[in-house]
N, C-alpha and C positions, 0 to 999 in steps of 0.2 A: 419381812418388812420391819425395821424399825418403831419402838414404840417411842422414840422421839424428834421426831421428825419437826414438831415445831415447837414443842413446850421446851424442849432440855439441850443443850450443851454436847457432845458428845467429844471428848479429848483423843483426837488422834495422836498416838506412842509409833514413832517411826525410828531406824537406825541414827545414829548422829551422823553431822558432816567431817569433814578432815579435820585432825587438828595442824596447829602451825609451827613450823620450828622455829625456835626463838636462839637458838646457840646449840652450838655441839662445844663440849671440851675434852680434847685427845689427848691421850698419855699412852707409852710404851703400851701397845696391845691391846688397849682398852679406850671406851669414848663414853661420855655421859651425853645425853639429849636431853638437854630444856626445850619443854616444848607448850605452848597454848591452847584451852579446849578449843574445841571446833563453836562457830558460834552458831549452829546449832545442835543442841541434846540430844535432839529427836525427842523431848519434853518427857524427858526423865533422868535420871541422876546418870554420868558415865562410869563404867565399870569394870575401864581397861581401858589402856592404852598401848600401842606395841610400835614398836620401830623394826623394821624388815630393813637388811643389807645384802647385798651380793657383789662380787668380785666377777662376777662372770661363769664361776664355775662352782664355787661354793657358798653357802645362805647361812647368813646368822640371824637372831632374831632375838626381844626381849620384850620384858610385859612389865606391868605395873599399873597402880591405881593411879599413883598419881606423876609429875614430873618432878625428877627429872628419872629417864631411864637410862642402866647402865649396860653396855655389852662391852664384853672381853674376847678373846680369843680371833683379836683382827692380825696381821701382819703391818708394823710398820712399812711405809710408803709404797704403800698399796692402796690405789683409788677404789673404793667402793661407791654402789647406786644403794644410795635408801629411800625408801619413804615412810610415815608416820601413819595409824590407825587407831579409830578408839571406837568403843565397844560399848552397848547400852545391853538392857534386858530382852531389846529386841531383835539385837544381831550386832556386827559389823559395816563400819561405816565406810565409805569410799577410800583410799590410799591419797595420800596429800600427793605434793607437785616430789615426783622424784631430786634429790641432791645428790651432791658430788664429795664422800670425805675422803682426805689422803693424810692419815693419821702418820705424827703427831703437827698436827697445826693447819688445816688446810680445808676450807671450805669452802666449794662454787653451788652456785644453785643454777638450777635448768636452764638459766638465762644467760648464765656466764658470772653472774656479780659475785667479786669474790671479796668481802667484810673485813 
């Protein structure tokens, strides 16, 4: 039983929510992801961010503190699925809305809108 049941506050630290892409930019073999915290922390600072891609058959993947993140090792015009994830002290947060990139220059999102 709790010894604050009514006098105190108790801060619940939960995973963060998705963050959000804000732009990709492609180049020969490589893409950078800008991308937005999730607008929940899960009420503590985040402490990673990563972006997950696949071709269908093979998975590339990249980390960082902060935006933007870089991965290399893509094949030009070749569609890949990604999504975005970010990371607190208490785990791993949900995978954002999967996208569509077909490097160099090509972005659709799950809904078709292509920017």
């Amino acid at each position: 039983m709790s010894t604050c049941q009514t006098s105190c506050r108790e801060a619940l630290i939960i995973a963060p929510g998705a963050p959000r892409l804000i732009d990709v930019d492609t180049e020969a073999g490589a893409a950078r992801f800008f991308l937005a915290p999730p607008s929940n922390s899960g009420g503590v600072a985040i402490t990673r961010f990563s972006v997950f891609c696949t071709d269908g058959v093979n998975e590339f993947g990249s980390f960082g503190p902060a935006s933007p993140l870089r991965m290399e090792g893509r094949q030009d015009f070749v569609t890949y699925g990604c999504a975005l994830q970010a990371r607190n002290v208490v785990g791993n947060g949900p995978f954002s809305q999967v996208f569509l990139i077909t490097p160099p220059w090509n972005l659709l999102f799950g809904d078709g809108f292509e920017p």
